[in-house]
DOTORBA-861218 format. One record per residue (C-alpha): residue in one letter; x, y, z; chain. Coordinates in Angstrom, 1 decimal, padded with zeros to 4 digits. Layout:
<rs>
(r "a"; (X; Y; Z); "A"),
...
</rs>
This chain:
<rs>
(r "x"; (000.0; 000.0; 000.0); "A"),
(r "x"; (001.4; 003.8; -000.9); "A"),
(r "x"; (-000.3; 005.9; 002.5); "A"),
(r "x"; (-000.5; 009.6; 003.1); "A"),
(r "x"; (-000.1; 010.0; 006.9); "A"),
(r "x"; (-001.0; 013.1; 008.7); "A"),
(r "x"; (-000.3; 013.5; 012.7); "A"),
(r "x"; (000.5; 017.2; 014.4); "A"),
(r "x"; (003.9; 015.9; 015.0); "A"),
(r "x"; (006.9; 013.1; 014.6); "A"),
(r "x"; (008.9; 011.9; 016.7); "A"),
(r "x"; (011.1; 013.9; 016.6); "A"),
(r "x"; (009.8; 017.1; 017.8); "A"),
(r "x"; (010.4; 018.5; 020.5); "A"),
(r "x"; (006.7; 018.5; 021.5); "A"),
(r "x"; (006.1; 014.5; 020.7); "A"),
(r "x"; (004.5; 012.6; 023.2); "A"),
(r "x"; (002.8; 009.2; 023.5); "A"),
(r "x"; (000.7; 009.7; 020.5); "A"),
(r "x"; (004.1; 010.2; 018.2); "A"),
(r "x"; (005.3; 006.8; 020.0); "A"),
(r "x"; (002.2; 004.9; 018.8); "A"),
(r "x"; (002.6; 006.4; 016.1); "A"),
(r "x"; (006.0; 005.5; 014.8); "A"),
(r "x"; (006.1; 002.3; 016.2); "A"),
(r "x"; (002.9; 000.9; 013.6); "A"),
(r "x"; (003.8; 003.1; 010.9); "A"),
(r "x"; (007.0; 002.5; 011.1); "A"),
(r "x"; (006.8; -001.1; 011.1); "A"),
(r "x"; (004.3; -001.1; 007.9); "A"),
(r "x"; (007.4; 000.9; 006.2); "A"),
(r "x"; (009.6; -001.5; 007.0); "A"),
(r "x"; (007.4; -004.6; 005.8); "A"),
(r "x"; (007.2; -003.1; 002.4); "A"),
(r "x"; (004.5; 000.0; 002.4); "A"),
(r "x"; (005.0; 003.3; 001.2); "A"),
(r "x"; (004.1; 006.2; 003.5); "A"),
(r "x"; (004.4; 009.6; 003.6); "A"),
(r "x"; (004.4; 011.9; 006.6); "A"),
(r "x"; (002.4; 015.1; 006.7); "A"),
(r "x"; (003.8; 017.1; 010.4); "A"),
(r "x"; (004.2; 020.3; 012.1); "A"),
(r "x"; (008.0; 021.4; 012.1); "A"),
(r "x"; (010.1; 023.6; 014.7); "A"),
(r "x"; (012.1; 026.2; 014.4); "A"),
(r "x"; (015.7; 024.8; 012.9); "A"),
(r "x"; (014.4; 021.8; 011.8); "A"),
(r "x"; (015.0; 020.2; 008.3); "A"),
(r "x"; (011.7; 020.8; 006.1); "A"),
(r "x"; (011.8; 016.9; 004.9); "A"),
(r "x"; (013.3; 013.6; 006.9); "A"),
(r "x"; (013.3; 010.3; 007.1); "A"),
(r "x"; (012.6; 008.2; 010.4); "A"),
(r "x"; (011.9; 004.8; 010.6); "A"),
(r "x"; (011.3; 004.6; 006.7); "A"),
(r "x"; (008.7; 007.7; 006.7); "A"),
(r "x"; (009.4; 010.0; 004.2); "A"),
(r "x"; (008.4; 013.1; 006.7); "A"),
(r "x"; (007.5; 016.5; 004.9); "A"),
(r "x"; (007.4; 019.2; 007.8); "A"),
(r "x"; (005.0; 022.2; 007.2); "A"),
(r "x"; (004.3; 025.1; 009.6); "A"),
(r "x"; (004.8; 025.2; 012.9); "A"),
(r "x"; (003.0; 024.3; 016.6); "A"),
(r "x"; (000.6; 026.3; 016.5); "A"),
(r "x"; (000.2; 027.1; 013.2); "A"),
(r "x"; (000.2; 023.4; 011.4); "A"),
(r "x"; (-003.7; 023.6; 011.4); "A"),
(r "x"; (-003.4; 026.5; 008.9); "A"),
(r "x"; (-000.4; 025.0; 006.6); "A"),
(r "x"; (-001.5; 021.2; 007.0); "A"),
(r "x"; (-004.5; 021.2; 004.2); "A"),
(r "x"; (-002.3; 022.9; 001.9); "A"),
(r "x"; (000.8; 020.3; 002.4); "A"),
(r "x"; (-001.8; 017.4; 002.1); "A"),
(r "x"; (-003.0; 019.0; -001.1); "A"),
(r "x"; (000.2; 019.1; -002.8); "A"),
(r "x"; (001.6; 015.8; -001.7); "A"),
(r "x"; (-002.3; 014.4; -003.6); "A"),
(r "x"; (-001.8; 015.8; -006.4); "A"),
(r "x"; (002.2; 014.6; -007.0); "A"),
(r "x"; (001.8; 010.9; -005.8); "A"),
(r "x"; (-000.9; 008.0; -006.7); "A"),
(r "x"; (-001.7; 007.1; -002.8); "A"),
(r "x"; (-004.3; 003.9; -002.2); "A"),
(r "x"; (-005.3; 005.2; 001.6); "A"),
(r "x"; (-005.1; 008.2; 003.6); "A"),
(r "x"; (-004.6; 008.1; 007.6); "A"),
(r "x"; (-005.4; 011.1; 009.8); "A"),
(r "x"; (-004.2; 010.7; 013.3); "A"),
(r "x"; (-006.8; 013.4; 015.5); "A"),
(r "x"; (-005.0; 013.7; 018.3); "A"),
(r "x"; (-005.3; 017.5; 018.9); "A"),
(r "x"; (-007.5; 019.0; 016.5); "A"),
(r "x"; (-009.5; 017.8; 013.7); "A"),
(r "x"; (-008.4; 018.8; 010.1); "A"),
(r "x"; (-011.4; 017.5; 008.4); "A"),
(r "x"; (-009.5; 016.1; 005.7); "A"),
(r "x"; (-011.5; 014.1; 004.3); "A"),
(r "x"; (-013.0; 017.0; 002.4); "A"),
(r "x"; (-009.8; 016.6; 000.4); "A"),
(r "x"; (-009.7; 013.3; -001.6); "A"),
(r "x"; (-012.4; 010.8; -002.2); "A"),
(r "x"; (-009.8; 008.2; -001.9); "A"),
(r "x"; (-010.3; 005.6; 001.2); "A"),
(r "x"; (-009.6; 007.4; 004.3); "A"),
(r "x"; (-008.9; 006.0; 008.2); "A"),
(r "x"; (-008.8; 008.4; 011.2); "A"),
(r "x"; (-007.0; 007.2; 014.1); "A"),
(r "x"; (-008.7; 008.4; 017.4); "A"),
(r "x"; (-006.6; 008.3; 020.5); "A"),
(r "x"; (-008.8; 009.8; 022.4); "A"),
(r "x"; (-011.3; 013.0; 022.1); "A"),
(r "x"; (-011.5; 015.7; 024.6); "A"),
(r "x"; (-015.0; 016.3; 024.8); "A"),
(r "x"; (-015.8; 018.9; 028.2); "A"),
(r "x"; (-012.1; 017.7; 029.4); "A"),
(r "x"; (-010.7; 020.8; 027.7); "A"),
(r "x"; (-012.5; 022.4; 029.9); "A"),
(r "x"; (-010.0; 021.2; 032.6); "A"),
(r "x"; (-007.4; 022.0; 031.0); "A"),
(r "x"; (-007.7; 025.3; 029.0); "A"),
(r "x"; (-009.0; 029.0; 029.0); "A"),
(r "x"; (-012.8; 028.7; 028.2); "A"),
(r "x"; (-012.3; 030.4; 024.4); "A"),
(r "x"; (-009.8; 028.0; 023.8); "A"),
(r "x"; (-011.7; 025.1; 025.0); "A"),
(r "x"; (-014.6; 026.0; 023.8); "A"),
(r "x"; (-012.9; 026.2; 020.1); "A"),
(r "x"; (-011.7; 022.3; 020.6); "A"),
(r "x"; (-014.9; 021.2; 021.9); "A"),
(r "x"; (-016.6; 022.9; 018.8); "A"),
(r "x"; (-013.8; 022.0; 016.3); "A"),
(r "x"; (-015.1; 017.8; 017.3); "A"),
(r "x"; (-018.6; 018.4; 017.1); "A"),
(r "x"; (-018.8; 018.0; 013.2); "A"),
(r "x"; (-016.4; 014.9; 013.1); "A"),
(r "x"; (-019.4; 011.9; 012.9); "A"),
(r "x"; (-020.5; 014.2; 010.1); "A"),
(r "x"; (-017.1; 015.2; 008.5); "A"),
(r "x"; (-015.7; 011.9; 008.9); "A"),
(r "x"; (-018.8; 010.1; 007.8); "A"),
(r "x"; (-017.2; 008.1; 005.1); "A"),
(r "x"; (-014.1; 007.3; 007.1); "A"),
(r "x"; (-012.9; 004.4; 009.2); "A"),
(r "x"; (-012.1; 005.1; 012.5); "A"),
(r "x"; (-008.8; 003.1; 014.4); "A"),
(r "x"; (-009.4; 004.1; 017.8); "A"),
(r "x"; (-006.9; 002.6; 020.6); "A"),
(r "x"; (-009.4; 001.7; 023.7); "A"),
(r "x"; (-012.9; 000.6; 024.0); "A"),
(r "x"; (-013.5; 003.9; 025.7); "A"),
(r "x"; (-012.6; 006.3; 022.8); "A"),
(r "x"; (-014.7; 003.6; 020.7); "A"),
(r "x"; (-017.5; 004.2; 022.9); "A"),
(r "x"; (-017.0; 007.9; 022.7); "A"),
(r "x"; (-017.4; 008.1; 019.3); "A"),
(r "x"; (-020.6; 006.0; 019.0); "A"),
(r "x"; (-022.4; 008.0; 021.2); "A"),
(r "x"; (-021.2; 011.4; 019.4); "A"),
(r "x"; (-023.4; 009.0; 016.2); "A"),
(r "x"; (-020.5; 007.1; 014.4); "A"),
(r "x"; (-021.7; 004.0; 013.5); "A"),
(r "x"; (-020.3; 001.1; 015.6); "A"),
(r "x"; (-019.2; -001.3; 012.6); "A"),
(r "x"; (-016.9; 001.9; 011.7); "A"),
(r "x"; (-014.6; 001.8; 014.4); "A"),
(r "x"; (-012.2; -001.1; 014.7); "A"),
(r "x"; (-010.4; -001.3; 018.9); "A"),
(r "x"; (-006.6; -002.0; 018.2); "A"),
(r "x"; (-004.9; -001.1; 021.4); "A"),
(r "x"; (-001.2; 000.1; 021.6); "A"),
(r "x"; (001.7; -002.3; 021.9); "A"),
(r "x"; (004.7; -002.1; 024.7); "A"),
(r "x"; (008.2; -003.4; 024.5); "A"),
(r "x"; (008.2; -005.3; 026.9); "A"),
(r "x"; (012.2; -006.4; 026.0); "A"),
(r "x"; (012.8; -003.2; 027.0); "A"),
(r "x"; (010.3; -002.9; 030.0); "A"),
(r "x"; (011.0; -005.8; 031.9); "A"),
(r "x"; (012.0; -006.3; 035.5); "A"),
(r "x"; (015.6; -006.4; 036.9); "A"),
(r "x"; (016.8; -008.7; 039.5); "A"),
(r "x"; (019.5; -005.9; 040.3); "A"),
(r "x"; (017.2; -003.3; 040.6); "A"),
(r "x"; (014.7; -003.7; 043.9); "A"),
(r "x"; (011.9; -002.0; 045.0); "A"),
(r "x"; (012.7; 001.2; 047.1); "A"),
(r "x"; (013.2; 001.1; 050.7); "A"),
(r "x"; (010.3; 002.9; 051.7); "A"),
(r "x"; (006.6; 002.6; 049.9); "A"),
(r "x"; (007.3; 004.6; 046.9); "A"),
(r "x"; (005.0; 005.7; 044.1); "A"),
(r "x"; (005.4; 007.4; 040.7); "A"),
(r "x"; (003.4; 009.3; 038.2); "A"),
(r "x"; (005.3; 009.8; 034.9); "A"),
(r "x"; (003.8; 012.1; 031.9); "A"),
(r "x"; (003.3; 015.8; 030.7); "A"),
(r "x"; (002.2; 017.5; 033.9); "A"),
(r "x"; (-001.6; 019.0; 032.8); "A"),
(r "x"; (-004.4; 020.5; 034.8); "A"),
(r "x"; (-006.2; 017.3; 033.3); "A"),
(r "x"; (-003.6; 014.5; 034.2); "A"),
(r "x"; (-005.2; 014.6; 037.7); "A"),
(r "x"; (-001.6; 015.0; 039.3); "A"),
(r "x"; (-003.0; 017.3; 042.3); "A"),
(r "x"; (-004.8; 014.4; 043.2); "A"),
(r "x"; (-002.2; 012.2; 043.9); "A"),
(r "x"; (-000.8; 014.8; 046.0); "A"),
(r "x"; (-004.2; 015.0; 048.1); "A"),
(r "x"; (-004.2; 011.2; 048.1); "A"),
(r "x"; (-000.5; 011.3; 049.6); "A"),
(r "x"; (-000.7; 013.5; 052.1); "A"),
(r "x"; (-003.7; 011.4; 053.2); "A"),
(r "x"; (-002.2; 008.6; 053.6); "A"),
(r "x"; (000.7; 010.1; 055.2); "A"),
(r "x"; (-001.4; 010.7; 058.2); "A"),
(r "x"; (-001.5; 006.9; 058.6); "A"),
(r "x"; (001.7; 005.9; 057.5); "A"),
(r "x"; (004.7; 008.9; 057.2); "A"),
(r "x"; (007.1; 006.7; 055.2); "A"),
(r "x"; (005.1; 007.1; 052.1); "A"),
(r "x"; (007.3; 008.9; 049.1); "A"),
(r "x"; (005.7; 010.1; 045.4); "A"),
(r "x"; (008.2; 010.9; 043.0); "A"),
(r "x"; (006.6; 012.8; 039.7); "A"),
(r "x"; (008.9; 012.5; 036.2); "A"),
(r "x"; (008.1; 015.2; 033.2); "A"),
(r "x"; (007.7; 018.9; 032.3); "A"),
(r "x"; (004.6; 020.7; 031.9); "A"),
(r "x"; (002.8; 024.2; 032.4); "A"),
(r "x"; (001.0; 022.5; 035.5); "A"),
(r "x"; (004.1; 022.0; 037.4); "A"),
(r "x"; (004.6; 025.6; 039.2); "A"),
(r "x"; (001.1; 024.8; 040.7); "A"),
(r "x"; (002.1; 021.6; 041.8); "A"),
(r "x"; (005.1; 022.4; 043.5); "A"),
(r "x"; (003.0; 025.3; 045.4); "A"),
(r "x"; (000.5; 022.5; 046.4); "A"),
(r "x"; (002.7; 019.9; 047.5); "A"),
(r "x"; (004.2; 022.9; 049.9); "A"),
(r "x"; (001.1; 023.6; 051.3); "A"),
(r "x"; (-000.1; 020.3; 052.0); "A"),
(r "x"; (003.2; 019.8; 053.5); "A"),
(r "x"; (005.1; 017.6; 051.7); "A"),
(r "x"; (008.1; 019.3; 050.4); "A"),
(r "x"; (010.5; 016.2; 051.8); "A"),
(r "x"; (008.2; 013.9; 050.6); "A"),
(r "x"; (007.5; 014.7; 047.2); "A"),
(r "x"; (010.2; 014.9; 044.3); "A"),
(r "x"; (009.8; 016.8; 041.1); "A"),
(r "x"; (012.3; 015.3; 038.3); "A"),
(r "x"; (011.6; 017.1; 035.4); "A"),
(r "x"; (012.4; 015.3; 032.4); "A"),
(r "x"; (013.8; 011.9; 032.5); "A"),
(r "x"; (015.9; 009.6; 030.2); "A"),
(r "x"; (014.4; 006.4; 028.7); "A"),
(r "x"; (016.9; 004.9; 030.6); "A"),
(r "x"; (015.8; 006.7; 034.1); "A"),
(r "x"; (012.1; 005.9; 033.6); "A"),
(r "x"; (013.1; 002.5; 033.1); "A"),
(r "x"; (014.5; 002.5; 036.5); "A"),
(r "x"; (012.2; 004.3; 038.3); "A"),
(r "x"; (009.5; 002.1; 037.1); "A"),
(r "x"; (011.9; -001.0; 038.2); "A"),
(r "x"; (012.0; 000.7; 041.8); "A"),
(r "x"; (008.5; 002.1; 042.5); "A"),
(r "x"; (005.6; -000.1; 044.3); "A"),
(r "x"; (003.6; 001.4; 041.7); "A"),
(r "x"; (002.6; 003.9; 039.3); "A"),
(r "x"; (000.0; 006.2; 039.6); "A"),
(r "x"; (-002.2; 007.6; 036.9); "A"),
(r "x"; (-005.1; 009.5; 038.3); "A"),
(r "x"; (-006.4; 011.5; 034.6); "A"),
(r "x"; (-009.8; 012.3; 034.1); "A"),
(r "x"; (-009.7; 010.9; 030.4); "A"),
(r "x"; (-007.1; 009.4; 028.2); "A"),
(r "x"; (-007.0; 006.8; 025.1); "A"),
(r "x"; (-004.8; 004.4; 027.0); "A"),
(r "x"; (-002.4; 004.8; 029.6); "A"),
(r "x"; (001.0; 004.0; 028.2); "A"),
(r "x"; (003.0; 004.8; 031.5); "A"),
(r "x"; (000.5; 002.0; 033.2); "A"),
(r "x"; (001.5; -000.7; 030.4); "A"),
(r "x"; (005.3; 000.4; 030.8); "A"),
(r "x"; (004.8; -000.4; 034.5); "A"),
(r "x"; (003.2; -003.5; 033.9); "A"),
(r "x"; (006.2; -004.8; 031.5); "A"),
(r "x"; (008.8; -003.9; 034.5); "A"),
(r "x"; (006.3; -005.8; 037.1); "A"),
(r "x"; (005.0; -002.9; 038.7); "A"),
(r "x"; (001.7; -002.4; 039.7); "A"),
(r "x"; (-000.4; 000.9; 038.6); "A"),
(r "x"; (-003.2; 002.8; 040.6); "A"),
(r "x"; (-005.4; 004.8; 038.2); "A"),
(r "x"; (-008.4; 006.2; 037.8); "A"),
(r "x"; (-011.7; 004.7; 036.6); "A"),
(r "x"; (-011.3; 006.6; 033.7); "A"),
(r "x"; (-011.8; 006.3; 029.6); "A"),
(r "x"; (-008.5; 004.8; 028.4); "A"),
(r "x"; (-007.6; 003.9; 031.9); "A"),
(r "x"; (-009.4; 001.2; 032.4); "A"),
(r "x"; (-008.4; -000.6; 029.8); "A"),
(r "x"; (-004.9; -000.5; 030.5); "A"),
(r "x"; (-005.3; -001.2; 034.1); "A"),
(r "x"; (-007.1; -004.6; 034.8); "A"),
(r "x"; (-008.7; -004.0; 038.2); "A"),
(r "x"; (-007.4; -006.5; 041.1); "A"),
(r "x"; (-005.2; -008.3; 038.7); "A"),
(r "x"; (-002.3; -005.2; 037.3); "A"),
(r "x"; (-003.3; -003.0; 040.0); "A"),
(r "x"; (-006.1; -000.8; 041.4); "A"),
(r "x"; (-008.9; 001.8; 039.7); "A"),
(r "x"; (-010.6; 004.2; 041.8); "A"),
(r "x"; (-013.3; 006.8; 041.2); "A"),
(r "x"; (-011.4; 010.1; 039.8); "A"),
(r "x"; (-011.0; 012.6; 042.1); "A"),
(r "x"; (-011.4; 010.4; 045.1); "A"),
(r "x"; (-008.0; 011.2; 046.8); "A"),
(r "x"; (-009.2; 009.2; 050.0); "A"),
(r "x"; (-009.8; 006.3; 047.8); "A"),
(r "x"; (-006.6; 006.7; 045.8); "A"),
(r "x"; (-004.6; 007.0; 049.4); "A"),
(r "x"; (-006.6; 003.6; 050.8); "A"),
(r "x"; (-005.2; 002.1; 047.9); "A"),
(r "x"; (-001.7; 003.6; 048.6); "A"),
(r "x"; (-001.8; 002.2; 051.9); "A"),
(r "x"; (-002.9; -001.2; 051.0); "A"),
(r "x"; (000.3; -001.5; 049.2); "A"),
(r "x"; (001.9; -000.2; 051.7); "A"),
(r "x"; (001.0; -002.5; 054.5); "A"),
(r "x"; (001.5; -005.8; 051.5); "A"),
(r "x"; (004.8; -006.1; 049.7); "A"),
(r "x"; (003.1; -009.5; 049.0); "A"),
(r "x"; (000.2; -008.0; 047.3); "A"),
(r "x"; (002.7; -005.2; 045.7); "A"),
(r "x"; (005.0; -008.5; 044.4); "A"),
(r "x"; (001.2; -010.0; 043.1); "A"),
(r "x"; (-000.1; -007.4; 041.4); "A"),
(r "x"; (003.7; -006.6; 039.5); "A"),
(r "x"; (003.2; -010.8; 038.5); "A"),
(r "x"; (-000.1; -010.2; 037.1); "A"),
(r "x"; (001.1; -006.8; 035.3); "A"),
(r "x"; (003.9; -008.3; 033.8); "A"),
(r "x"; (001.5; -011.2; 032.4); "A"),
(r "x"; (-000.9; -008.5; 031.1); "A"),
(r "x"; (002.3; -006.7; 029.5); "A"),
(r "x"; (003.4; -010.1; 027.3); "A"),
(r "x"; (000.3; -010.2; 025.6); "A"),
(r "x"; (001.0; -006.6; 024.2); "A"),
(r "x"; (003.3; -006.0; 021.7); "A"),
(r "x"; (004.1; -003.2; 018.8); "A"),
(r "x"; (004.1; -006.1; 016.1); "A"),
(r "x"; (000.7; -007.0; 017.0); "A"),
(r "x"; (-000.8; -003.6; 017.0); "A"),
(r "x"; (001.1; -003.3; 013.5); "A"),
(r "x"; (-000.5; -006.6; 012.1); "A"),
(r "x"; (-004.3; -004.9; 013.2); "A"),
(r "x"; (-003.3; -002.2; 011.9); "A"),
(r "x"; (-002.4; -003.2; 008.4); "A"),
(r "x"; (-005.5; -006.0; 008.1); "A"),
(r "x"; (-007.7; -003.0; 009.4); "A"),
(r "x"; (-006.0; -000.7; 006.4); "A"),
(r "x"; (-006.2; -003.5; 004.1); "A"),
(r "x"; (-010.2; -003.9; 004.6); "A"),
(r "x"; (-010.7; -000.4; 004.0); "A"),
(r "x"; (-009.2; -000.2; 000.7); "A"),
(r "x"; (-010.5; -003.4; -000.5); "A"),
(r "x"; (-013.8; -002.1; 000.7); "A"),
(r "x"; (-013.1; 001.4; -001.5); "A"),
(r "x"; (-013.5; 003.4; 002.2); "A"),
</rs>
């Protein structure tokens, strides 16, 4: 198959996240078992207009917050030059309503929508600008195929009226070569817990902080350490003060592959406590180094958390729950050493090559299908 791809941005960008990861990792694969694709992505300022990564031809047009505006055009261009069979758009910030562009067979890959959630997240004009740009999509996208990652985006977009025999559930691989435990690396002295990702209003980080000073009543030994960057983290560090836990808490910033890899080894568990998200890679990560994740009973989330078995879910926003469940692994390295068994089970079923497979049978069907 010859594809014309179109995601915000690739992995390499600066700005790339989870969704690049899944991303790369089918795509990439596809390229390397013979298909042609073609990258549509925002660039950055230095970076080379064209580029190859893991066999993608990338072609880089505009910029963050400007790729909206330029994207159309790029996709336009790159229609007209080349003969393509299917074209992917990957709507995991805004919508570009491509399909309005070709009548050839089209997929949209749905991580997750953001619904009210932008809400959380962002000043009211621009949430209310996100919220209105996925309104139209069931109508937009109305010929389309839709790839979405977790039973709960599928859900999502059935009740926003796309039809349920559109939407195929392939859910994300994890390497679990790469996540694995490590003899040499043991759990951490005292009960320790990590949340690792961008730090967002909506990531539902504050409540882990509420949940651990909680528990700390009961138990003082408790420790949270938080890995990544975001605009959220001035707030949190100005929380975790108030609530008294400045010796207790640790802000890393931005961490290696490497790092996360240990930290994950080390932890009693991760902790994940977002309002929405398509999947929850940090909780499958976990799972492939044997660590248990506490989330919450969120879209996405509980699909990559099996309940009693990888770890716990609790209702969002329930820090007194979320510390309960803190303490319970606390008081239990038995259940902690249980839990990490049944994660890294859960984790071996995963894996990149699988998702890729789905992934190009799903592709396949659509274009046999003409759309």
């Amino acid at each position: 198959m010859k594809l014309l791809l179109v995601n915000w941005n690739d992995r390499a960008n600066p700005h790339a996240g989870g969704a690049e990861i899944h991303l790369h990792e089918i795509f990439g694969r596809l390229a390397g078992w013979g298909h042609v694709i073609d990258l549509v992505a925002s660039g950055w300022p230095g970076c080379a207009p064209t580029a190859e990564l893991d066999g993608l031809r990338v072609h880089r047009s505009g910029r963050r917050h400007s790729f909206a505006l330029h994207a159309r055009a790029a996709v336009r261009r790159l229609l007209r030059a080349n003969a393509y069979d299917v074209v992917v758009e990957d709507i995991n910030k805004l919508p570009l309503y491509l399909p309005q562009l070709t009548d050839l067979p089209f997929c949209a890959i749905i991580p997750h929508l953001f619904g009210t959630t932008a809400f959380v997240e962002a000043s009211w004009p621009m949430a209310t600008a996100v919220w209105a740009a996925e309104v139209p999509i069931p109508w937009v996208y109305r010929r389309a195929a839709f790839h979405a990652i977790s039973e709960s985006t599928r859900d999502d977009l059935v009740e926003r009226g796309v039809p349920r025999e559109r939407v195929a559930v392939i859910h994300p691989g994890v390497d679990a070569t790469w996540y694995c435990p490590d003899g040499a690396t043991p759990r951490a002295a005292s009960p320790t817990f990590l949340y690792v990702g961008r730090l967002k209003r909506y990531k539902g980080v504050e409540i882990a902080l509420r949940a651990l000073a909680l528990a700390r009543e009961r138990q003082p030994a408790l420790r949270l350490e938080i890995a990544g960057q975001g605009s959220d983290r001035p707030r949190l560090e100005r929380l975790a003060r108030r609530l008294g836990l400045a010796e207790a808490v640790r802000f890393l910033g931005f961490v290696s592959e490497e790092e996360k890899r240990r930290l994950l080894r080390r932890v009693w568990a991760v902790v994940f406590p977002s309002v929405k998200e398509g999947w929850g890679m940090s909780n499958v990560e976990a799972a492939g180094c044997g660590t248990p994740a506490l989330a919450s009973d969120s879209p996405g989330l509980r699909e990559s958390v099996r309940d009693g078995e990888t770890g716990f879910l609790v209702p969002h926003g329930d820090a007194r729950a979320l510390a309960d469940r803190m303490l319970a692994l606390a008081a239990d390295s038995g259940l902690v050493s249980r839990l990490g068994r049944g994660a890294r089970a859960f984790a071996e079923q995963l894996s990149w090559d699988r998702a890729a497979r789905a992934t190009e049978a799903h592709l396949q069907r659509i274009l046999a299908q003409g759309g």
